[in-house]
C-alpha positions in Angstrom: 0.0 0.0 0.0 2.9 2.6 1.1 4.5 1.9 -2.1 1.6 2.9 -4.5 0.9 5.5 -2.2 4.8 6.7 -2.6 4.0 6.3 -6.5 1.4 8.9 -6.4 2.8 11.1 -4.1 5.7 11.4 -6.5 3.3 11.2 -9.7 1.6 14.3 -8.5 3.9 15.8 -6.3 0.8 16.1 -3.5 -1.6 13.4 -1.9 -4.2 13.3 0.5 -4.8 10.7 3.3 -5.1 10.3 6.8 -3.1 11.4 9.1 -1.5 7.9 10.3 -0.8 6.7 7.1 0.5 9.8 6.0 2.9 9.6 9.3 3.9 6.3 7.9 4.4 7.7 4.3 6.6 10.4 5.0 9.9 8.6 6.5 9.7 6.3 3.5 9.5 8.6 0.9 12.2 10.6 2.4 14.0 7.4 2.0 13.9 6.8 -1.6 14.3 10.7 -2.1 17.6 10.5 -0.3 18.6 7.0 -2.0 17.8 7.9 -5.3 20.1 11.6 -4.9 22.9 9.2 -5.2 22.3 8.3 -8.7 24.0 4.9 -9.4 23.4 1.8 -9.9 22.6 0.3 -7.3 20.4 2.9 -5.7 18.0 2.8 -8.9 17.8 -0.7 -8.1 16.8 -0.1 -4.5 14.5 2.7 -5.6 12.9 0.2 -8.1 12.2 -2.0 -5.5 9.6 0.3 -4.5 8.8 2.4 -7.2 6.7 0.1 -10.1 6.1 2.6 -12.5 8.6 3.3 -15.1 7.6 6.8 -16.1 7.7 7.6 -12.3 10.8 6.3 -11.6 12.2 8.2 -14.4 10.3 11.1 -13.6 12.1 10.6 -10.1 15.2 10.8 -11.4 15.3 13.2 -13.8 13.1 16.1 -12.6 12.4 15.2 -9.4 16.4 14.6 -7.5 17.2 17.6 -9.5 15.3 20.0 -7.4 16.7 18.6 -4.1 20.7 18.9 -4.8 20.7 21.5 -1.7 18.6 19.9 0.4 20.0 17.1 2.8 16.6 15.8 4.4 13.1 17.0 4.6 12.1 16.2 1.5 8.1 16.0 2.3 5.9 17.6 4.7 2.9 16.6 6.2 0.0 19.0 7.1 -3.3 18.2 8.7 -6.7 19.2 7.3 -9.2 18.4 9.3 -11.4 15.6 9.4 -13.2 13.5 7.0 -17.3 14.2 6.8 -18.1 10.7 6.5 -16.5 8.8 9.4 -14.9 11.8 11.6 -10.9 10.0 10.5 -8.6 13.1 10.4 -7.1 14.2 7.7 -4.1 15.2 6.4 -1.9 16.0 3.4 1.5 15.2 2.4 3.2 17.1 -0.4 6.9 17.0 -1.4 9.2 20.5 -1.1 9.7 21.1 -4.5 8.9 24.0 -6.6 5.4 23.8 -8.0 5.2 23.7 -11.6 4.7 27.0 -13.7 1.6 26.5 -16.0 2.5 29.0 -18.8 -0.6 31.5 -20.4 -1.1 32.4 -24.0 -0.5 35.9 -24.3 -1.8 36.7 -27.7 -5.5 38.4 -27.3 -5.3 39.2 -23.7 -8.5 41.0 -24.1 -12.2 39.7 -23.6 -11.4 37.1 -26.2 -9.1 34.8 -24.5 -9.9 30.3 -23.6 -11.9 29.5 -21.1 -9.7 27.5 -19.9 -7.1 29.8 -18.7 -9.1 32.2 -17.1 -10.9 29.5 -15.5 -14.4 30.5 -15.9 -16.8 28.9 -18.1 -17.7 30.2 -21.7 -20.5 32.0 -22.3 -22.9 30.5 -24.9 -24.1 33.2 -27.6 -27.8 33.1 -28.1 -29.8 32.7 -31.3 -30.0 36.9 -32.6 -26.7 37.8 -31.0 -23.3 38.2 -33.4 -25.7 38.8 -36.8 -25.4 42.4 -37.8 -28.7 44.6 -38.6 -29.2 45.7 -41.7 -31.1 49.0 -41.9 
């Protein structure tokens, strides 16, 4: 369980869980963070042991280690929500310390004119007589 859960946490850089098994997660994600800084052989090997998914593991590797050359431990934190609606379990979040990635905008049209999807509101749908011109 700790190792899929150490998949996604470095798939998507942030997780949520409870609060124990994010206590549990932490130490052994710090783990492979500090094995795999080593970059040989034989720590890719020990990484692989618990990381399954190729892309991960290379995404571990190569963008991941990177970002953590300074840094000699701490490579996650955990932070506590809450609790959970359903059963009252309290809940908790563990992200690793890494810069968060920088979503980039189009800049042509920065005017009314611009996706949806970048200013993050819906698109308006035009109605039936609008966008025709009149003829006098």
């Amino acid at each position: 369980m700790f190792s899929n859960m150490a998949t996604s946490l470095l798939q998507h850089r942030v997780i949520r869980t409870t609060d124990s098994k994010a206590k549990a997660l932490k130490p052994i994600v710090d783990r492979i963070i500090a094995t795999a800084k080593r970059n040989d052989l034989t720590a890719k090997r020990l990484v692989a042991r618990t990381i399954h998914d190729k892309m991960v593991f290379k995404k571990l590797f190569d963008e991941i280690v990177p970002q953590f050359k300074d840094r000699t431990s701490g490579f996650s934190r955990v932070i506590k929500l809450g609790v959970r609606r359903g059963d009252g379990a309290p809940i908790s979040v563990v992200e690793l310390l890494i810069a968060k990635p920088v979503v980039v905008e189009d800049t042509k049209g920065k005017g009314k004119k611009g996706k949806a999807v970048a200013s993050g509101k819906p698109a308006k749908a035009k109605k039936a007589g609008e966008g025709k011109s009149k003829k006098s």
